[in-house]
VEXSE-183832 format. One record per atom (N, C-alpha, C): residue in one letter; atom name; z, x, y negated. Coordinates in Angstrom, 2 decimals, decimal comma. Atoms other than C-alpha are relative to their C-alpha. Layout:
// residues N
A/CA/Z/X/Y
...
***
This chain:
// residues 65
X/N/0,00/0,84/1,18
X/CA/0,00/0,00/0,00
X/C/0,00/0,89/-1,25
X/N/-0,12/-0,33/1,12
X/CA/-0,86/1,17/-3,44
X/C/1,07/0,33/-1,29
X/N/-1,30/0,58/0,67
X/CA/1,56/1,86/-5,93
X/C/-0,32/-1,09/-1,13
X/N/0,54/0,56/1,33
X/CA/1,76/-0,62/-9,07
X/C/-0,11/0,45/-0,87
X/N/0,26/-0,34/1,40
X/CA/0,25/-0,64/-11,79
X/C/0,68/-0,37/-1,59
X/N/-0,50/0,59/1,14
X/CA/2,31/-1,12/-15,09
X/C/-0,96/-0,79/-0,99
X/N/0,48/0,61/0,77
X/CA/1,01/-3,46/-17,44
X/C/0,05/0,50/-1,46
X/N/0,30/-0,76/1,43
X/CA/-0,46/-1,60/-20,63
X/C/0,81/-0,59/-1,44
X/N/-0,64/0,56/1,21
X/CA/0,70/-4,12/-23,37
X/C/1,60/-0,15/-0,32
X/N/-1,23/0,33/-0,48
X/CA/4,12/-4,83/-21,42
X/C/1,14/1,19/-0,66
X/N/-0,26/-1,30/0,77
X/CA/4,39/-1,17/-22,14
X/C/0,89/0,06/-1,41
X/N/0,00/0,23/1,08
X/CA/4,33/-1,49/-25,62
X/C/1,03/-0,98/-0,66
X/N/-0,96/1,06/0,62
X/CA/6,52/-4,92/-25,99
X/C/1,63/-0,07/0,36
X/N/-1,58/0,29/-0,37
X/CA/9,68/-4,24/-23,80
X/C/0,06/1,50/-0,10
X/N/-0,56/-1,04/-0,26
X/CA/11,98/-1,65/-23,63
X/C/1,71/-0,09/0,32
X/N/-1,90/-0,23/-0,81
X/CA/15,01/-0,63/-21,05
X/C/0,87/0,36/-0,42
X/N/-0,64/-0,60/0,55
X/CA/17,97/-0,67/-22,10
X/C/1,12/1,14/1,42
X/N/-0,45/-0,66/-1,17
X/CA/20,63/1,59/-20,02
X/C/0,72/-0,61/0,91
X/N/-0,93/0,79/-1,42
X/CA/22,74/-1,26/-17,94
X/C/-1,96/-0,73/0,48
X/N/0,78/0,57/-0,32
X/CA/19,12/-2,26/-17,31
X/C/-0,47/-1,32/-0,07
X/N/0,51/0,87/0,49
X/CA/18,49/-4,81/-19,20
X/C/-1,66/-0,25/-0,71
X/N/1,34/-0,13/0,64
X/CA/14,81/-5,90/-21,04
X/C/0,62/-0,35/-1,68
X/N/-0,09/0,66/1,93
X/CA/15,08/-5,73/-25,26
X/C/-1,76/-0,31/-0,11
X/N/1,22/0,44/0,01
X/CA/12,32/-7,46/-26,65
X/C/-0,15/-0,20/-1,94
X/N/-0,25/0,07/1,57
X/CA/11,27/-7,68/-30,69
X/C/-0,32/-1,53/-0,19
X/N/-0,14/1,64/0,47
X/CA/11,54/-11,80/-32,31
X/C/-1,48/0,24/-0,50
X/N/1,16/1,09/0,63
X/CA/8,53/-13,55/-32,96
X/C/0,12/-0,68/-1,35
X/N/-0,52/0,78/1,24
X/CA/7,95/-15,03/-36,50
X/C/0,04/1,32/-0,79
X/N/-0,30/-0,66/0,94
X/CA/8,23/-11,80/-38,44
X/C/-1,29/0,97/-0,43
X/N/1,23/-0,95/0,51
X/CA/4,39/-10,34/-39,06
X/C/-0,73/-0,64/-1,15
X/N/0,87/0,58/1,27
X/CA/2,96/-12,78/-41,86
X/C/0,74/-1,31/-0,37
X/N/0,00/1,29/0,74
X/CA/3,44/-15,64/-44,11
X/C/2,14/-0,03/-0,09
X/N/-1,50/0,22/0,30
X/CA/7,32/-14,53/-45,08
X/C/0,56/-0,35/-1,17
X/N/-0,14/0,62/1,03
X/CA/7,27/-15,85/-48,50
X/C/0,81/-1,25/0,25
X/N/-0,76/0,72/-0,24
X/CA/8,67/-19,01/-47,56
X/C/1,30/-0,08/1,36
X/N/-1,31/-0,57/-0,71
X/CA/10,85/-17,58/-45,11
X/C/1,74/0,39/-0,50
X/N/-1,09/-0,44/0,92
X/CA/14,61/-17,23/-46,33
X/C/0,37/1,63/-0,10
X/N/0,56/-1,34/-0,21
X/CA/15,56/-13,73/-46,93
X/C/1,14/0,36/1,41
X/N/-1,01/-0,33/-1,39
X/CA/18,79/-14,23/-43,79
X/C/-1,00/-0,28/1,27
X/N/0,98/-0,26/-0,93
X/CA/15,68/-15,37/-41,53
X/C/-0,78/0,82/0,49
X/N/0,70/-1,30/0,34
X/CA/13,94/-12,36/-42,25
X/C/0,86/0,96/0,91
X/N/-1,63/-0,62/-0,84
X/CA/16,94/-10,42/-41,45
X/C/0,32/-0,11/1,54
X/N/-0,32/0,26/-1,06
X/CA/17,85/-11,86/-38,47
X/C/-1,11/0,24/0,92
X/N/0,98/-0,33/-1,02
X/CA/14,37/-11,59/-36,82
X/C/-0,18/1,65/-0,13
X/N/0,26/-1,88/-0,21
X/CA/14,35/-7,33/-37,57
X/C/0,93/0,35/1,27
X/N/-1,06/0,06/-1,64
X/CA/17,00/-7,33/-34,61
X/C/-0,55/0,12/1,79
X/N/0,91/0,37/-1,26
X/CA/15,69/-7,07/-30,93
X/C/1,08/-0,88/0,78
X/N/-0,86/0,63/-1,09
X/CA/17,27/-9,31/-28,48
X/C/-0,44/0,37/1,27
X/N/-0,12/-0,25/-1,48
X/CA/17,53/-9,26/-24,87
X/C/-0,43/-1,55/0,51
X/N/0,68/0,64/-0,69
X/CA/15,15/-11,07/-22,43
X/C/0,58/-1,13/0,88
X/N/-1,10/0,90/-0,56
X/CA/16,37/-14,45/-20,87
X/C/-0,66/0,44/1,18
X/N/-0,59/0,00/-1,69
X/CA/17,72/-14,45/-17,08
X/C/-1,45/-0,28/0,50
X/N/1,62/0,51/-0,32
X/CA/14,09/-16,69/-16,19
X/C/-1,22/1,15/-0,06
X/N/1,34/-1,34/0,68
X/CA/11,89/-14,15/-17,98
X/C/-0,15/1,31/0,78
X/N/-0,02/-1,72/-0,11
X/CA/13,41/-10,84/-16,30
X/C/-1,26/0,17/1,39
X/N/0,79/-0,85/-1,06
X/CA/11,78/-11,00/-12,88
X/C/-1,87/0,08/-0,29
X/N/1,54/0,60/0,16
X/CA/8,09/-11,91/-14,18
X/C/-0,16/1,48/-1,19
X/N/-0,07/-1,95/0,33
X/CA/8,62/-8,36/-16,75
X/C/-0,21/1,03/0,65
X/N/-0,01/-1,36/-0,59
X/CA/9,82/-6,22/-14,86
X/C/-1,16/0,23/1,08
X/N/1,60/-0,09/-0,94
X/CA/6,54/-7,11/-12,25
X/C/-0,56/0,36/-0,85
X/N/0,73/-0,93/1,06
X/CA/4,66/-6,20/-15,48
X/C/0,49/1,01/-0,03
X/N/-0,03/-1,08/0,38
X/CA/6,52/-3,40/-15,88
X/C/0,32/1,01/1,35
X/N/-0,10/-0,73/-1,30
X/CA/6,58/-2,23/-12,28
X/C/0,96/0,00/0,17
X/N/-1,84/-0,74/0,03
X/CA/10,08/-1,92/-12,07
X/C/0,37/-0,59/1,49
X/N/-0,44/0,44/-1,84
X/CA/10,12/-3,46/-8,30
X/C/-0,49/1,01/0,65
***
């Protein structure tokens, strides 16, 4: 069997943290922030961490099985 292949973009959008978790950057913060408040703003520069549902369908993008 082959090994996998990581997913190029996946690459790019997540990153491990060290208990092995996925951080991920908020949506909502590349255009049209004028009517945005400036604590919305704020709050999306932050990365959060990937919900429970989400992890195993990642980490298959990111090879991590």
């Amino acid at each position: 069997m082959p090994k996998m292949k990581s997913s190029g973009s996946a690459k790019k959008r997540f990153e491990l943290t060290g208990t092995g978790k996925i951080k991920r950057k908020r949506a909502y913060h590349s255009h049209i922030l004028t009517k945005k408040s400036p604590k919305r703003k704020r709050e999306l520069r932050s990365t959060a961490i990937i919900s429970a549902v989400d992890e195993p369908r990642v980490k298959r993008l990111l090879a991590l099985r």
